[in-house]
N, C-alpha and C positions, 0 to 999 in steps of 0.2 A: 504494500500500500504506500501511498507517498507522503510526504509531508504541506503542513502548513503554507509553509517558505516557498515549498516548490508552486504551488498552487498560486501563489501571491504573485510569483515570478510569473507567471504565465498571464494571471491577470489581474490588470491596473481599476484598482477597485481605493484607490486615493478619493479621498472628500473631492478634491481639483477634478480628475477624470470623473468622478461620476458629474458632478456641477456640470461640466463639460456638455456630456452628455441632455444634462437638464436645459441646458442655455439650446443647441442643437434640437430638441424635443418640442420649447417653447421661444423659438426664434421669431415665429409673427407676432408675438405678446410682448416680449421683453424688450422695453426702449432703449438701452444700453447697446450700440452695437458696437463696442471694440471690447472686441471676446476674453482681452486679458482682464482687462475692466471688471466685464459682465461677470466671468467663472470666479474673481478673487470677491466679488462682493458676492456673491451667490455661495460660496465655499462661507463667510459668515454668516451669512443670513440662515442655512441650515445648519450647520455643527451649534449655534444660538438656540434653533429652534431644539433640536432634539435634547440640547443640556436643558433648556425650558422644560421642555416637556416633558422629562425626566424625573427633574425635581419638580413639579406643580400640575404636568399635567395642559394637554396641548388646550382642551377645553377653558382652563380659567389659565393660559397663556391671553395676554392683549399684546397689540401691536406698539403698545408705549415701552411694554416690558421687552421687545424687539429691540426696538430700537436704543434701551438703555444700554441694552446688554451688548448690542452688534456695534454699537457707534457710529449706526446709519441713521438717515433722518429719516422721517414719516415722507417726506418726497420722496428719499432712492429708495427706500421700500417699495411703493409702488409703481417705481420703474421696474420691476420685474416680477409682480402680482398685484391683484386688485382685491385681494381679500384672504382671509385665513384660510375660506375651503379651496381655494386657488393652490395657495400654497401646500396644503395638507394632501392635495392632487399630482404635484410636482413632485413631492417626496416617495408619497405611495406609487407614482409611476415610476419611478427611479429602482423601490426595490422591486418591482413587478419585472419592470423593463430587467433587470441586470438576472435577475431569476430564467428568465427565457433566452436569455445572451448566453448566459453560463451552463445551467443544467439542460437546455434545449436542446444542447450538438455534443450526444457524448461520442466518444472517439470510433472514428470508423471500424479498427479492427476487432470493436467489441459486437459488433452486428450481430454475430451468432456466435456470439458469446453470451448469454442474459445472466449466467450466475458473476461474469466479470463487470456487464454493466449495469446489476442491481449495487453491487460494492461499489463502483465507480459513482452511481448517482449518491447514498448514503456518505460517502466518503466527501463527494463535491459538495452536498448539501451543508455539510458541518464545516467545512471550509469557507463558504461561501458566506454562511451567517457568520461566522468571526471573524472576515476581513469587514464585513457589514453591521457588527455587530448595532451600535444605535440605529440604525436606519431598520432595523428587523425588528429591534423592542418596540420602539416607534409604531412598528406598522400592526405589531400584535396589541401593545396594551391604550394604541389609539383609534381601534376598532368602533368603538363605541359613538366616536365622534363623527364617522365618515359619510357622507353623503349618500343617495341609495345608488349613486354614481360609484363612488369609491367602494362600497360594499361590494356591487356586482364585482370590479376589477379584483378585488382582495380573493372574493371566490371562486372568480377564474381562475386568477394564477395558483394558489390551492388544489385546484380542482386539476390542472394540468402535472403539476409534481406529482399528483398521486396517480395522474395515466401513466406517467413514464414510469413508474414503479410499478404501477400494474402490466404496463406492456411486458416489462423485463420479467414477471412474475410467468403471466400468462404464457411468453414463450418457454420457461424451464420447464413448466408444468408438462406441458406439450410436447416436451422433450424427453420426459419424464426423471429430468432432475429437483424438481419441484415437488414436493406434495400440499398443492394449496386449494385447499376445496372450495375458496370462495375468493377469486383475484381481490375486487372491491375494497371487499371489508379487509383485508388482508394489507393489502394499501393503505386504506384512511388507519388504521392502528398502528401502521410502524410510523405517519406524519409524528403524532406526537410528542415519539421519542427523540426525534430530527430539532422538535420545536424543544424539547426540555434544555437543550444546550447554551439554545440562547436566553430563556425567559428565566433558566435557572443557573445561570454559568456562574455566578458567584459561588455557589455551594459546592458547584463541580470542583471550580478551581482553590474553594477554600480543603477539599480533599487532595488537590496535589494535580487532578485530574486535567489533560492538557488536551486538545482539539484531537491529536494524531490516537492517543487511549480510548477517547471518548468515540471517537471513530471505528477503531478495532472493535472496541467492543458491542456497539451498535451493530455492526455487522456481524460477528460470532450468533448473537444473539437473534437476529433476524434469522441467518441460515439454519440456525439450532431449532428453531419454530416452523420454517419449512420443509426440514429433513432433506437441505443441501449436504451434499459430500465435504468431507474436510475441505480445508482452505490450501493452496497452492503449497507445495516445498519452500520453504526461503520465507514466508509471511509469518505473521503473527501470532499462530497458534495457539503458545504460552500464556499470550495474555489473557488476564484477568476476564472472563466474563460478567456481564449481568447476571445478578440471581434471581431474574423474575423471567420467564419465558409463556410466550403468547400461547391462545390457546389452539389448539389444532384443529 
């Protein structure tokens, strides 16, 4: 399996590149058009908002407390949104968008491989959220606030990780490395443990527990529940399991 670092290195998941990204996404909106400009205030205005909404909560977040906190005025604020659920749409697109960039195109040679590219999605997913790590609390513990716009997109992108887990499932089964009696559900029950990483990563990491662990062991545990064959020569083996395993 591979590491953090390598993952990082491959991709550029910086506050600036994703900003980047956002400036590019919302180009007809945003009045600011010199892109160094746009992406360095864009780059405060969200690392502001998600420490906002961290500590207080994007809901009883104002745009005064924006602006105290960013050192922009109530004018360059709205040079590149017209309002909070504007803004709250920018960010949840960004982790939507970068969700579908990244776990969308797993690697050609896994094609007919599904026990390599169920490990490959669980492995990217857990990486993906810790290079992202606030922009994923954000998008989980600010659910509440999101428009029926931002809802539908929250449960599509959802609803899409859990096909390509289910793809990779449905073809082992078919192969019959798999024994999964119900793709679906079988899907939506490993999401959680993908989501524990980030909603719960303090506790992880106050046991010692690092991305690359937490990773192996999601995976042990997932194949352990499917009744996949051991894991490759040279992999992880050793490592520590979960002591809770799904039901069959």
């Amino acid at each position: 399996m591979g590491s953090l670092r390598d993952f990082q290195a491959r991709h550029d998941l910086s506050m600036e590149a994703l900003c980047a990204r956002i400036l590019e996404r919302h180009a007809a909106t945003i009045r600011v058009k010199k892109p160094a400009v746009a992406i360095a205030n864009l780059a405060r205005i969200v690392e502001t908002t998600l420490d906002l909404a961290n500590r207080k909560g994007f809901h009883s977040m104002s745009l005064r407390d924006l602006t105290e906190r960013s050192g922009l005025s109530m004018g360059a604020l709205y040079a590149y949104f017209d309002g909070k659920d504007t803004l709250l749409m920018m960010i949840l697109g960004q982790v939507v968008g970068a969700v579908e960039e990244v776990l969308g195109h797993p690697p050609e040679q896994l094609a007919g491989d599904p026990a390599g590219r169920l490990r490959w999605l669980l492995e990217t997913h857990i990486f993906l959220t810790e290079a992202m790590h606030p922009w994923f609390v954000f998008a989980y513990m600010e659910a509440k606030a999101f428009s029926r716009e931002g809802r539908d997109l929250a449960v599509s992108s959802e609803l899409m990780t859990e096909r390509l887990m289910a793809d990779a499932l449905e073809d082992g089964a078919r192969r019959g490395l798999f024994t999964v009696p119900d793709v679906e559900m079988t899907a939506a029950l490993i999401k959680p443990l993908l989501q524990d990483w980030y909603v719960k990563r303090a506790k992880h990491r106050r046991r010692g527990v690092t991305p690359e662990r937490y990773a192996r062991s999601v995976v042990a545990f997932v194949e352990a529940a499917i009744g996949a064959g051991p894991p490759p020569a040279g992999s992880d083996a050793e490592e520590p399991r979960l002591s809770l395993s799904l039901p069959r």
